[in-house]
C-alpha positions as CSV (number, residue, x, y, z in Angstrom):
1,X,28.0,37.0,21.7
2,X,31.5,36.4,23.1
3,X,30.7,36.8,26.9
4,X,32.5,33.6,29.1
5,X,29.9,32.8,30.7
6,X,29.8,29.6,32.4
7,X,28.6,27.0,30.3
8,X,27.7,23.2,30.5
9,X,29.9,21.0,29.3
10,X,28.4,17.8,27.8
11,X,31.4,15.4,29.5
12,X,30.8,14.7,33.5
13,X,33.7,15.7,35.4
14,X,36.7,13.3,36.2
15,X,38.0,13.3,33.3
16,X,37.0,10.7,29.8
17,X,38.2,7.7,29.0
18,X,37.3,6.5,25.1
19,X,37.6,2.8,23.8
20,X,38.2,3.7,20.2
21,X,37.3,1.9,17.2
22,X,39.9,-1.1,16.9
23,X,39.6,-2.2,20.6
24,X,38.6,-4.7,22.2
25,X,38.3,-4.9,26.1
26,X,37.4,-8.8,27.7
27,X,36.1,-7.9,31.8
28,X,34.1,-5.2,33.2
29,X,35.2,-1.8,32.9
30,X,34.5,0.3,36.2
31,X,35.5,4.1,35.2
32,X,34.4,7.4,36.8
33,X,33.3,10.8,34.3
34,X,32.9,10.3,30.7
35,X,33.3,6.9,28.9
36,X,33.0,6.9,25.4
37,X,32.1,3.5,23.4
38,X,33.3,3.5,19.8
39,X,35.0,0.0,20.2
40,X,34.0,-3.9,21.3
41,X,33.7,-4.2,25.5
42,X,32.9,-7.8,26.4
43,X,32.0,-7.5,29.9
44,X,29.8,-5.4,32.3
45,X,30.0,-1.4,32.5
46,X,30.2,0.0,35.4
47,X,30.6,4.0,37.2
48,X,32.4,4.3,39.7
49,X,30.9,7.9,40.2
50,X,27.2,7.1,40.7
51,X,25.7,10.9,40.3
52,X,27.8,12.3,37.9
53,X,29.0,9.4,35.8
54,X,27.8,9.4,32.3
55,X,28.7,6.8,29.4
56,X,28.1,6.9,25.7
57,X,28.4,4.0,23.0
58,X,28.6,5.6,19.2
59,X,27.4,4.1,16.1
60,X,30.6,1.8,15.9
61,X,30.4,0.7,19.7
62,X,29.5,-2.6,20.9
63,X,29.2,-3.4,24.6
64,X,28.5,-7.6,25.5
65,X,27.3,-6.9,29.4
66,X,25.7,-5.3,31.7
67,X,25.8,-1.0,31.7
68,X,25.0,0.4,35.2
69,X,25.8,4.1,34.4
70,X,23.9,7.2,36.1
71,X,23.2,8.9,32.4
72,X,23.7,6.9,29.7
73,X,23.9,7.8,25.5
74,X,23.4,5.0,23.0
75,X,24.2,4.6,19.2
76,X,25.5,1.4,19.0
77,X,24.9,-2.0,20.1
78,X,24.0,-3.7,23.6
79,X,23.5,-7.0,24.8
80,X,22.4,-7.4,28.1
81,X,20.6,-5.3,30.5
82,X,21.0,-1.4,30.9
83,X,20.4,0.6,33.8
84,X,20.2,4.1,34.6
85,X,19.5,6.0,37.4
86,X,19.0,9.2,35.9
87,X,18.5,9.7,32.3
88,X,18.6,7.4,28.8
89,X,18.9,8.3,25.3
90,X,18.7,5.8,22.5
91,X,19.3,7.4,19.4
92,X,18.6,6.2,16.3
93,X,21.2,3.3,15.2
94,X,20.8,1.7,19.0
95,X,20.1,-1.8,19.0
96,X,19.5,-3.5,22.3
97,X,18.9,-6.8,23.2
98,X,18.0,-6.9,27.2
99,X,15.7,-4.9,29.7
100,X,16.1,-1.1,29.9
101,X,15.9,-0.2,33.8
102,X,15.1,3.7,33.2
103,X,13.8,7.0,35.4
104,X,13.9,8.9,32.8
105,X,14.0,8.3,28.9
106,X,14.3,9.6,25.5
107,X,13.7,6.7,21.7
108,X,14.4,8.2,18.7
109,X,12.6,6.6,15.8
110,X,15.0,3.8,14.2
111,X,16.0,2.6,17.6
112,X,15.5,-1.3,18.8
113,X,15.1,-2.1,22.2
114,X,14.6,-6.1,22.2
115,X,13.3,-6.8,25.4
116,X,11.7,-4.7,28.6
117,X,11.5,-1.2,29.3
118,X,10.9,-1.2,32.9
119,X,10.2,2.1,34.7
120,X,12.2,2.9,37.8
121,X,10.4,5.7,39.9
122,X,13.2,8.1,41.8
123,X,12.5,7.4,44.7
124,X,14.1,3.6,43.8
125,X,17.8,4.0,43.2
126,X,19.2,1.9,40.5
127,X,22.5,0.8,41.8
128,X,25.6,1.2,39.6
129,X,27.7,-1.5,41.7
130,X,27.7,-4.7,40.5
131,X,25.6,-7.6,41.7
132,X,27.1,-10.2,44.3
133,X,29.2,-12.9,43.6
134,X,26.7,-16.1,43.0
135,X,27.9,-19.6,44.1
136,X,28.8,-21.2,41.1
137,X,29.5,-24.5,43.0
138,X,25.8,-25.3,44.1
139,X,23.7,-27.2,41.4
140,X,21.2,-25.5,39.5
141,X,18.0,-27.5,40.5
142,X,14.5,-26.3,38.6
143,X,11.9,-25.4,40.6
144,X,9.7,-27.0,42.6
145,X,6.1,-26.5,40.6
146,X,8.1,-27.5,37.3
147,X,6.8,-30.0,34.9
148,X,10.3,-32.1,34.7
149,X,10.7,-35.5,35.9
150,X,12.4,-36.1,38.9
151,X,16.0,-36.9,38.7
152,X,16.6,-35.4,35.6
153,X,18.4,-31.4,35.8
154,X,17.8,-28.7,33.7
155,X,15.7,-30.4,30.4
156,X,12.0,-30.0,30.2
């Protein structure tokens, strides 16, 4: 009954960082261990850690950006894409709008996932580093097999 035993712990090691309630955080946060999500992030998540990183956003958190975390809790709010390369929980207040990359996950009823859930096998490694820099100085020019006329950019 009282044996000390080793037991999990449910935080990764590396220590935990929390955004609490009242704050709000404008750029990507790159941490390592535990982050916990009760406030507003506006910008991408990223771990640092990528096998034992592990990153929860509660009921009151909101997160505007990407998430590339290892295992990843939600409660809370989400726009833009999610990916995991181990294990996701939506629980029951989550509310996403974006594509869930995902090896391996768990949807309680009552959560909202507004876009794709797109299976990632384990033998393809979801990367928790962001993406490349993209040009921003070249012009965006639509396709070639578009219907718009030439000349004109970016109106259909």
């Amino acid at each position: 009954m009282f044996s000390k035993k080793n037991k999990k712990t449910a935080f990764a090691a590396g220590g935990t960082t929390l955004i609490s309630k009242n704050t709000e955080i404008i750029g990507d946060v790159h941490f390592s261990g535990t982050l916990m999500i009760e406030g507003h992030v506006k910008g991408n998540v990223y771990a640092v850690d990528s096998e034992g990183a592990q990153a929860r956003v509660l009921e009151s958190g909101c997160v505007e950006g990407e998430i590339r975390v290892p295992t990843l809790v939600i409660n809370g709010k989400v726009t833009g894409d999610v990916f995991s390369s181990k294990h996701v929980e939506l629980a029951s207040k989550t509310s996403i709008s974006g594509n869930v990359h995902y090896v391996l996950i768990e949807m309680v009823k009552g959560a909202q996932v507004n876009g794709k859930l797109v299976y990632t096998d384990g033998s393809t490694v979801v990367s928790s580093k962001p993406p490349k820099n993209i040009d921003k100085t070249s012009p965006v020019l639509p396709p070639k097999s578009s219907n718009i006329a030439p000349g004109v950019v970016g109106k259909a």
